[in-house]
N, C-alpha and C positions, 0 to 999 in steps of 0.2 A: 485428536489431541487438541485441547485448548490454550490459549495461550492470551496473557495481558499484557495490553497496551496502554499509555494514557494518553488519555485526548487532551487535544489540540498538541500533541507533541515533536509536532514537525517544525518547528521555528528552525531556522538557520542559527545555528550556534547553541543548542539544545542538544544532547547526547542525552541519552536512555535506553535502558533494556528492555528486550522483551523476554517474558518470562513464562513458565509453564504456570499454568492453575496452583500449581501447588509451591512456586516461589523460587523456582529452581530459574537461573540466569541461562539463557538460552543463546540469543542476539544480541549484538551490543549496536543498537544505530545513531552512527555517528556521522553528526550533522558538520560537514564541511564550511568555513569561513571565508571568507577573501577570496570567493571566487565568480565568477562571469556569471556564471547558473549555478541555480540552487544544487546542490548536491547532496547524497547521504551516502556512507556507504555502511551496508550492513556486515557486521564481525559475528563469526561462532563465539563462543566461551572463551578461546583458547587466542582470540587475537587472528584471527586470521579470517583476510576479506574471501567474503561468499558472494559477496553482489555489489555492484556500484547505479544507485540510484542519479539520474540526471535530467532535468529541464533541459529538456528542446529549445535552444537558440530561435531559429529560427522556424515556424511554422503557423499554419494558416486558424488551427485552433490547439489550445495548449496540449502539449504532448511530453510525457515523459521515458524517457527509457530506461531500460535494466539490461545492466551489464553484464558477463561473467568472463573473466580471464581476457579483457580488452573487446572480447566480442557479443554487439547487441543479441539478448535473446527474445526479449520481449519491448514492447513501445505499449502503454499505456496512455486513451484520449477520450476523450469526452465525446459522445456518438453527437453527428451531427443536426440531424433531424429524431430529437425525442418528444413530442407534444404534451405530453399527459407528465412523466415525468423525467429525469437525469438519467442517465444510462454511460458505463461508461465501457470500451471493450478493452483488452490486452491482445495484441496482437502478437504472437508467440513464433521467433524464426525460422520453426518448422511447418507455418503455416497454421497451427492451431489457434484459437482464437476464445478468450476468456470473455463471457457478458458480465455486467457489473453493474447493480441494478439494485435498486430499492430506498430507503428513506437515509440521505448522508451525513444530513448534518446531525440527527438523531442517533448516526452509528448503530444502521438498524438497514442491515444487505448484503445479499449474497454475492459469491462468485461460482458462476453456471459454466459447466462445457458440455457442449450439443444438449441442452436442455437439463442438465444434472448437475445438481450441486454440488461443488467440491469443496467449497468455504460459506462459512454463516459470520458473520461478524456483528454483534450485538454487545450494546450498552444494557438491558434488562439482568441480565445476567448478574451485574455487581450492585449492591444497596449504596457504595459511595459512586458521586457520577464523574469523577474525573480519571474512572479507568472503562475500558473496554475488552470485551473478550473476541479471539478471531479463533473458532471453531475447524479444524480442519481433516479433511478424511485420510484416514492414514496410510493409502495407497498413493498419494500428492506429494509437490513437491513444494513442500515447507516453505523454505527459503523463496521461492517464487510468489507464491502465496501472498507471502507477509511482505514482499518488493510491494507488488500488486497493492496492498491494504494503502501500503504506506504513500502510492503512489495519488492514488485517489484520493487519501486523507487532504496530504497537502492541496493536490489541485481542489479539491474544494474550500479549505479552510483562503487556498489564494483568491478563487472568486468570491465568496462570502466577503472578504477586506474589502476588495475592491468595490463592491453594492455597497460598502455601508459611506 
């Protein structure tokens, strides 16, 4: 299933949905205010939280994690030795472990487990450029998925600030 996003739409104080290809309101990520770390937390349709997006406090390179019902399931960071290009993993609390890899700021890369694609996320996709599509297989779990997109969005749109 596909699903759009708009880019750059991780600001702090920014809420928007994400939608299926065909326009249908799916998530609602709702970007949290007045608080220590950034946060977002993602809503079904129906108002009800699926996931709690949060900045790592404290850590040695930026890290975020994703919640469910108070307990981390995943930590999403930027790999530390990538020469050639950005990489980033999710590290999932049953031990599994998402790669995150390809062109970011372009909104043009996948999400891999053990060599297999489970998410495509591409800007090609739409003729206007301020939407993005996140591609995902339908045996995956959406909601983590789209934590994950959202996670990597932001930390790269926060390093991008910072360089400029």
């Amino acid at each position: 299933m596909r699903y759009l996003l708009r880019d750059r739409m991780f600001s702090i104080g920014d809420d928007f949905w994400i939608t299926t290809e065909h326009g249908e309101k799916v998530f609602l990520v709702d970007a949290k205010v007045l608080r220590i770390a950034d946060t977002f937390e993602l809503k079904d349709n129906n108002g009800h939280k699926v996931a709690v997006i949060k900045k790592k406090l404290v850590s040695v390179r930026d890290a975020m994690k994703i919640e469910r019902d108070g307990h981390v399931v995943a930590t999403v960071k930027k790999k530390l030795f990538t020469p050639f290009r950005d990489k980033y993993e999710a590290v999932l609390a049953d031990g599994r472990e998402y790669e995150v890899h390809g062109n970011f700021l372009d909104h043009e890369f996948a999400i891999e487990e053990n060599g297999h694609r489970i998410a495509h996320i591409s800007r090609k996709w739409f003729s206007f450029r301020d939407t993005y599509g996140i591609d995902i297989r339908d045996d995956q779990d959406v909601a983590l998925l789209l934590s994950v997109a959202v996670c990597v969005d932001h930390m790269q749109a926060a390093e991008h600030e910072t360089k400029l």
